[in-house]
N, C-alpha and C positions, 0 to 999 in steps of 0.2 A: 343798335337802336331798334325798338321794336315799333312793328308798324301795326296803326290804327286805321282802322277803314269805319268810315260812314256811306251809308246808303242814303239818295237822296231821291225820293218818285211824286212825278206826278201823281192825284186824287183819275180826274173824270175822267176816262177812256183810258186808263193805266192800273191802278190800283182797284178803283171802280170801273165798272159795265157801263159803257157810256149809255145805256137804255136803263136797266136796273137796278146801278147803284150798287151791287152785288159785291161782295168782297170774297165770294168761296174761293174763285179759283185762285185768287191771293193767297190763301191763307199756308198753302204748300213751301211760297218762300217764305213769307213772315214769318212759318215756323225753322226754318234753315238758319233766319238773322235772329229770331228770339234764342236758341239755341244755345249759338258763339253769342250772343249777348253784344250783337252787332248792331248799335244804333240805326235805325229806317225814320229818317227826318222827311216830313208829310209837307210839299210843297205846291198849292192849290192857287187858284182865283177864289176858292170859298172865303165865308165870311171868320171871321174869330168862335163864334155861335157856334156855325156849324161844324167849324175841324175838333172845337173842344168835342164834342159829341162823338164824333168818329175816333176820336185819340183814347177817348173813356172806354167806350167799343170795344176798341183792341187793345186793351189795359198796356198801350204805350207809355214811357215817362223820360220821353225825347224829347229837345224841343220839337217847334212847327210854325212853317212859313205859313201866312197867310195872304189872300188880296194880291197874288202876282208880286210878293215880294213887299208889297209896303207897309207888313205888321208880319213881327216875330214873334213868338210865345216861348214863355219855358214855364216848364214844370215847375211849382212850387211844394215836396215833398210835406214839408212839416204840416203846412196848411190844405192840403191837399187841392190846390186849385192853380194857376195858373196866372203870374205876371206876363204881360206884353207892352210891347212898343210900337207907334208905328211913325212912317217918314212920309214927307211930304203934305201936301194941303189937301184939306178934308171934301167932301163930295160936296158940298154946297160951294165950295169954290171950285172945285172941276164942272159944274154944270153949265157956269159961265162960257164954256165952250161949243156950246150946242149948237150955234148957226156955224161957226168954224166948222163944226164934223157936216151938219149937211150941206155944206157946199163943197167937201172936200169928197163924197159919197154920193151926192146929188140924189140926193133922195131926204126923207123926213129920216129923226134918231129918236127912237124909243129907249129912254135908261129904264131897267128893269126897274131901282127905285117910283118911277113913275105911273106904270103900268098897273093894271089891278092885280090881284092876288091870282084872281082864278085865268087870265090872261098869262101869269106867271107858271102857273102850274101847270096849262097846257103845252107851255114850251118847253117844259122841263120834265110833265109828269111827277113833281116832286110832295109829295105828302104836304097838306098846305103848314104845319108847322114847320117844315122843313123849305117851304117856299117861304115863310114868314121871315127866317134865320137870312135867308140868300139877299132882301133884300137889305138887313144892316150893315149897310156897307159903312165904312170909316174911310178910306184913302183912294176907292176905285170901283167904276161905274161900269157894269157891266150894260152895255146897250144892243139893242135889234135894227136893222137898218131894213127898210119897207119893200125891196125885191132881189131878189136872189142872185146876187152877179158873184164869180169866184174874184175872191180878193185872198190871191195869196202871198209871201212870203216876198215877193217884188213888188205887188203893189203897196203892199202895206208902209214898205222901204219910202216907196215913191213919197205917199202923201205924210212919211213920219220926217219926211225931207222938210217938208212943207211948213209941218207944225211944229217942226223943232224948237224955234226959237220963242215959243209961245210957255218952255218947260213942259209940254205934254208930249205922253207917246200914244196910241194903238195899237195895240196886240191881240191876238185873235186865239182861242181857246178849242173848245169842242163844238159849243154850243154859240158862244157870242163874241162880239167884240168886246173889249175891256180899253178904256179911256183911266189914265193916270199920269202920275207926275212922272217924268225921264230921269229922274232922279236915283232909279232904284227901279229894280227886277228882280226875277228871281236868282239870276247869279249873285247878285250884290247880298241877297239877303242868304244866300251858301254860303259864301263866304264870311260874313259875319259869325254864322254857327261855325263855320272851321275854329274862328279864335276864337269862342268861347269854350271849345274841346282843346285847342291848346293852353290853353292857362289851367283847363281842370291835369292834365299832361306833356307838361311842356317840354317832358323826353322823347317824346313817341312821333313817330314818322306817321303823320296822318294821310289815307287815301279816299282818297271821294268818289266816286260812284254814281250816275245820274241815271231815271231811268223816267222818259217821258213821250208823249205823242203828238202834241201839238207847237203851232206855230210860239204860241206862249212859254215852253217848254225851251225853246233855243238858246234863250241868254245863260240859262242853270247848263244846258248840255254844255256847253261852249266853255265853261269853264272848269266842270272837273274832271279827274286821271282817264276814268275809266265811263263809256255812253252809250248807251243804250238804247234804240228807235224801237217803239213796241206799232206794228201795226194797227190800222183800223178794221172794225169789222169786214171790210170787204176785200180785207187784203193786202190795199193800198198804204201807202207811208209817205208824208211829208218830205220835201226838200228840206235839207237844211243849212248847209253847203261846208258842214262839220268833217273832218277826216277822222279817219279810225273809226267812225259810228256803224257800230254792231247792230245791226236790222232780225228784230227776233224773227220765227217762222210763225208765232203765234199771236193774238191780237189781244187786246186788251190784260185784264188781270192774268191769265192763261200767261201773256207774253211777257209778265212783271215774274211771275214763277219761273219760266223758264231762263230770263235772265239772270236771276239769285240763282238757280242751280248751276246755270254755266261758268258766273264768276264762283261760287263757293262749292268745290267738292265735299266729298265723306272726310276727308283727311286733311285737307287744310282750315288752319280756324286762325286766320287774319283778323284785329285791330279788335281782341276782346276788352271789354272793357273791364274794369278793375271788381272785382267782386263785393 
C-alpha cells in the first residue's frame, strides 16, 4: 500500500511572522512539499476572505480550514474559485454570550467584529483591508478581554468546564481569544480533509502531519501521526500535554522549514500525489 502524507500548519506565528505576516522564511519548506507534490492544508482562525488570498499567494490548490475549524474550503479547479462549508451557529448567535464570557473573565469582552477598524489594526497592525477581511467572520468571534492576566491551557480548561453545556468553547490563538461553537475544531475539521483524500485514493495509506504554536493549535496536534511545536519568538513554547511532540529549535516560519526538512529528506518522497 502506498503511503500519502498531508501536511497540516498553523497561519499566525507558524507559517506567518506573528509581527509581520512574512511568509519568506516558509518558503524553504513549501518548496520541499511543492516538490513531492505533498499537500500543506492551511489551518487558521483567519476568515474565508483572508486564507483565500494567502492560498492565491502561494498558488496552493489544497483545500483550507478556516475560523478554528468551523468552515472548510476546497479548490474549485474548472471555475477557478473555491466552494466552502461551515458548522455550527453564526456570530450573531454566538454574541448572545457576551455577559456569560465577562463574568467568566471578569472583566468587559471586545469582539473584534465590534470594535473600530483602526482600533483593529492597531492590535494587529494588519493593512486595513486586510483588517477589513478579519472582521467577516461567519462561525467565530475573535474577542480582547480588557487587562492582561495569563489565561493559559488550564484555565481556559477551567472556564470551558463551565460553558460547556451552553455548546460554546474558548480557545486562545496568538493574538486573541476566539469564542465558538464545541461542535467542531481544528482536528475535527483535519479529519474531514483525511476522507476527502480518501475517496480521491481509497488505496493509499494516509499520513498526517500537524505543525502549530498555539493553545488553538492543540485539538489539530492531538490528532494526527506526526506533531510538531514551533516555538515563540522568545523562545518559549506552549504546554500542550501531547506525547511524541517534536519542539523545533527555531521559531515561527524558520521553525515550519525546519520541521518540513526534518520530516522530508533529499531521498525520501512520501504520500505524492497522483500527477
Amino acid at each position: 500500500m502506498d503511503e500519502f502524507t498531508i501536511v497540516f500548519t498553523d497561519l499566525d506565528g507558524t507559517f506567518l511572522d506573528h509581527d509581520t505576516y512574512s511568509h519568506e522564511a516558509s518558503m524553504k519548506g513549501l518548496e520541499i512539499l511543492k516538490k513531492r507534490r505533498i499537500p500543506l492544508v492551511m489551518v487558521s482562525s483567519k476568515t474565508f476572505d483572508e486564507m483565500k488570498i494567502i492560498h492565491s499567494d502561494l498558488k496552493l490548490n489544497s483545500p483550507f480550514i478556516f475560523e478554528n475549524g468551523g468552515g472548510l474550503a476546497f479548490p474549485e479547479i474548472i471555475q477557478g474559485d473555491y466552494s466552502f462549508r461551515t458548522t455550527g451557529p453564526d456570530t450573531s448567535t454566538l454574541k448572545i454570550h457576551l455577559a456569560t464570557l465577562e463574568k467568566e473573565f471578569s472583566c468587559a469582552i471586545r469582539f473584534i467584529c465590534d470594535i473600530s477598524l483602526e482600533q483593529l489594526i492597531a492590535a494587529t497592525a494588519l493593512p486595513e483591508y486586510r483588517a477589513r477581511l478579519a472582521q467577516m467572520r461567519k462561525v467565530s468571534l475573535p474577542f480582547l478581554i480588557c487587562y492582561k492576566k495569563k489565561f493559559g491551557y488550564e484555565e481556559l480548561n477551567l472556564i470551558n468546564s463551565h460553558i460547556h453545556h451552553l455548546g460554546i468553547v474558548i480557545t486562545k490563538g496568538g493574538r486573541f481569544f476566539h469564542l465558538m461553537s464545541n461542535s467542531f475544531n481544528k482536528g475535527t475539521a483535519m479529519e474531514d480533509v483525511v476522507t476527502h483524500y480518501k475517496k480521491i485514493m481509497p488505496d493509499a495509506m494516509i499520513v498526517t502531519m500537524g505543525i502549530g504554536d498555539s493553545e488553538n493549535d492543540i485539538a489539530l496536534l492531538e490528532k494526527v501521526d506526526k506533531t510538531y511545536l514551533v516555538r515563540k519568538k522568545d523562545g518559549s513554547y506552549i504546554s500542550t500535554g501531547i506525547k511524541n511532540i517534536i519542539i523545533t529549535e527555531k521559531a515561527g516560519p524558520a521553525g515550519f522549514s525546519e520541521a518540513i526538512l526534518k520530516e522530508f529528506d533529499s531521498t525520501s518522497l512520501p504520500g505524492i500525489l497522483p500527477a
